[in-house]
C-alpha positions, 0 to 999 in steps of 0.5 A, spaced: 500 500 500 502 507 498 501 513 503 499 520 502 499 525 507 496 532 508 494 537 512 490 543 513 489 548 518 495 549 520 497 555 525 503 551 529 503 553 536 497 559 535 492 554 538 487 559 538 486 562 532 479 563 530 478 562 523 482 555 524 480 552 530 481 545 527 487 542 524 486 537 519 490 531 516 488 527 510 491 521 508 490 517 501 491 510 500 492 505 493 494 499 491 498 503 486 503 508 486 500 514 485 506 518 484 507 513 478 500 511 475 497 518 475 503 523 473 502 523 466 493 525 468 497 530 473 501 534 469 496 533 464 491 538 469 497 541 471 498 545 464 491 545 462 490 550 469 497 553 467 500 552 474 505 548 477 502 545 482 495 542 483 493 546 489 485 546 491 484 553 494 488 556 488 483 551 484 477 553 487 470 549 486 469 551 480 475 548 476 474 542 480 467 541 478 470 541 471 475 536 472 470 532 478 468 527 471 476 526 470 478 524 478 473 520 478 476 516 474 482 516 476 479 515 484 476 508 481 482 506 477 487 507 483 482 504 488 484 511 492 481 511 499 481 518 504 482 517 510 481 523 515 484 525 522 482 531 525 485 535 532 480 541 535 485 546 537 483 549 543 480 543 546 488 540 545 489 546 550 485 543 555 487 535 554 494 537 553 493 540 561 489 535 564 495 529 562 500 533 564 497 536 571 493 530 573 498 525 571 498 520 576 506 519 576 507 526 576 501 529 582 502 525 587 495 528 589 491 524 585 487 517 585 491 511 581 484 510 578 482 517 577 488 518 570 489 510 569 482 508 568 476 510 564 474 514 569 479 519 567 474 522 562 469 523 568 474 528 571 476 531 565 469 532 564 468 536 570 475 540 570 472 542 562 466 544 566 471 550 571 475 553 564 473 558 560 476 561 553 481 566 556 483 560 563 485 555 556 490 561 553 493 562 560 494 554 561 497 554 554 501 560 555 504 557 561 505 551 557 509 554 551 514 558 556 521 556 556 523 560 562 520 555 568 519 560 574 515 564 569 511 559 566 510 556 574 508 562 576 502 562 570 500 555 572 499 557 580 495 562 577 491 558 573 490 552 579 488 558 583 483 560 579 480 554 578 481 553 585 475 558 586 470 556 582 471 548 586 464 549 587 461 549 581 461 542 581 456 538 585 459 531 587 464 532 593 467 526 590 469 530 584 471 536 588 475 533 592 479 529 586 480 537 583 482 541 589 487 536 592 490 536 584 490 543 584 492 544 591 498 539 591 501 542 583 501 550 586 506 547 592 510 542 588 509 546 580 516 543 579 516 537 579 509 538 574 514 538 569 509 543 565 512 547 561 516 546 555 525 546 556 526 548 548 524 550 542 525 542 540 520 540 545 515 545 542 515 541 536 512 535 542 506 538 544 504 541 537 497 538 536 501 537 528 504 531 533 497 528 536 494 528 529 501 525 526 500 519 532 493 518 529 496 518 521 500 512 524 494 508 528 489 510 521 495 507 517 497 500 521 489 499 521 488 500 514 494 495 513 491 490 518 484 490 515 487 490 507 494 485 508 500 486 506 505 492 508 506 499 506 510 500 499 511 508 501 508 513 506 508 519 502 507 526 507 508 533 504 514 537 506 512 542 511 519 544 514 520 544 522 514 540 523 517 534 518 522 532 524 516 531 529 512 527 524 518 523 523 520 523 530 512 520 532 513 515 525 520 512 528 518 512 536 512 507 533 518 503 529 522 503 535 515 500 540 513 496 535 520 492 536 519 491 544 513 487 542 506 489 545 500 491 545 501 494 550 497 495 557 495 503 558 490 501 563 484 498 566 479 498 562 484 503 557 484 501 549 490 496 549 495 500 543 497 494 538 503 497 534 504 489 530 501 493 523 506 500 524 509 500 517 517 498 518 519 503 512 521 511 515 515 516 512 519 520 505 518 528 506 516 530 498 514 537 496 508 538 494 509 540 487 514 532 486 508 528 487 501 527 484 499 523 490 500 528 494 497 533 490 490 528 489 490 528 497 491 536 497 483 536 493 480 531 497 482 534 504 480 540 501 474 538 499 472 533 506 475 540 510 468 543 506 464 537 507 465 537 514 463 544 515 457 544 512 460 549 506 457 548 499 459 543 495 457 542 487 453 536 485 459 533 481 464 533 487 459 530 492 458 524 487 465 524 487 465 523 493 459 519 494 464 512 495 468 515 500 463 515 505 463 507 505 470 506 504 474 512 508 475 512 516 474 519 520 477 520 528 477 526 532 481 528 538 477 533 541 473 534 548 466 532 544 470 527 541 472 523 548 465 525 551 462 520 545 467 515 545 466 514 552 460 516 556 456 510 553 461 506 556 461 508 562 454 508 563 454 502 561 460 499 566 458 492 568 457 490 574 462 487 579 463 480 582 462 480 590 469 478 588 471 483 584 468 489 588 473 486 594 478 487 591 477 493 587 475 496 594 482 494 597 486 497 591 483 502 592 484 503 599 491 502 599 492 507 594 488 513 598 492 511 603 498 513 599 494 520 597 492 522 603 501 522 606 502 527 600 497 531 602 499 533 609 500 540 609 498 543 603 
């Protein structure tokens, strides 16, 4: 199988710019090599079009529409197959928060089972309730500041905050959890580790990364559902945020090696990396693959689909055969919430058994919670 990989929607750390709130990444896949097989239907369009490069915003509906009969024949002649990932940008912000303040190795103030179960998602509910769009900047502003004692003193102020609107909350239980989090990151902010050390690590906390790990499971999936291995994955060079995506594809190489899958927790998904493609990704200019260039017109032309923006009826059929064939995911808070909440409220019930033993473990590690909150 042969990649191709694209993206739209990119404002790099600015996670907050309202006319792109969501980044977008789309990858095209055949059985064919693209870059091959349509080079010549490519360049074809490309000096009927007098450009240089197939770009959909420079196309425009209207000379898509004239070329829709064209690449629908193509689309069926490759067997091509969109597939498309998108990360909520601000709600990054407040997940990217939330994993770095209450994990559990890290606040020693809060429950194993409160960041290694599913019953995460319910705390991360709650603490979504307490933020507001100016809180999520400050947190995010804390997050990208490299000078520590700065961005210490930013995430104090933004658990203070947080910290009076406790209350807000109506179960005690879940007041309890936030408060001793909250409380136990304004007296220990160091060893948080909330902020990033260098410009490197911004790369790391780029919503550019999450997206690309969801390229790389869309990927493997797409290979474990059709056989067979990857011929190429083709991603469009986009300068720095290159080395982050080849960073995220040499990481899952390198796990896949140490066996697996791999346990996350109770409960949590297992993160099966057996179909990781064994081959690095190829950083190509956009203008040097017609793969890549196909790609750019179909996420172009989803990106409308999914915000509800007219589309012509010659490029709505064009697309009619993705509906069946291509797999979308989201990283977003609404997304999590969709995911998980029929599982949680659907939870089985416990043996007598298994409810004795949950209830020791869970006991033992209150204990555990409990000696670290002395005198905060």
């Amino acid at each position: 199988m042969y990649f191709y990989v694209d993206e739209s929607g990119q404002t790099g750390l600015n996670l907050f710019d309202p006319q792109q709130p969501i980044l977008y990444y789309g990858v095209l896949s055949s059985p064919h090599n693209v870059d091959e097989v349509a080079n010549d239907e490519i360049q074809e369009l490309r000096e009927r079009f007098g450009v240089a490069r197939l770009h959909s915003s420079e196309l425009g509906m209207g000379r898509l529409t004239s070329i829709a009969s064209e690449l629908s024949a193509l689309q069926a002649k490759l067997d091509l197959t969109i597939d498309i990932y998108r990360i909520s940008k601000p709600d990054h912000a407040l997940i990217s928060f939330f994993d770095q303040l209450f994990d559990q190795g890290l606040n020693k103030a809060v429950p194993w089972s409160a960041y290694w179960t599913p019953l995460r998602f319910v705390v991360l509910a709650k603490l979504a309730y307490l933020f507001d769009e100016d809180l999520i900047k400050l947190a995010r502003k804390a997050r990208i500041e490299k000078k520590t004692e700065k961005a210490n003193t930013i995430l104090q102020e933004v658990c203070n905050t947080l910290l009076c609107r406790i209350d807000y909350l109506p179960d005690p239980r879940s007041r309890e959890i936030i408060r001793d989090a909250l409380t136990w990151a304004c007296k220990h902010p160091d060893e948080i580790h909330y902020n990033i050390y260098s410009n490197n690590d911004r790369l790391q906390i780029s919503p550019n990364l999450i997206g690309f790990q969801s390229v790389m499971h869309g990927i493997a999936l797409r290979l474990k559902v059709g056989g067979g291995d990857a011929a190429a994955i083709v991603v469009d060079r986009q300068g720095e945020f290159n080395r982050a995506q080849e960073w995220v594809a040499n990481f899952y190489r390198s796990a896949k090696d140490k066996g697996g899958p791999w346990e996350v927790g109770p409960g949590l998904p297992k993160m099966d990396l057996s179909n990781i493609p064994d081959i690095p990704i190829t950083c190509t200019p956009g203008d040097m693959s017609a793969g890549l260039e196909l790609v750019d017109i179909y996420l172009w032309l989803m990106k409308r689909l999914f915000e509800k923006k007219d589309l012509s009826p010659e490029l709505l059929e064009l697309l009619a055969p993705q509906m069946e064939k291509g797999m979308t995911d989201e990283v977003s808070f609404a997304g999590i919430m969709k995911r998980w909440e029929p599982v949680l409220m659907n939870l089985p019930d416990p043996s007598p058994e298994e409810e004795k033993r949950a209830r020791q473990l869970m006991a033992r590690h209150e204990e555990y919670r409990k000696n670290h909150l002395d005198g905060i």
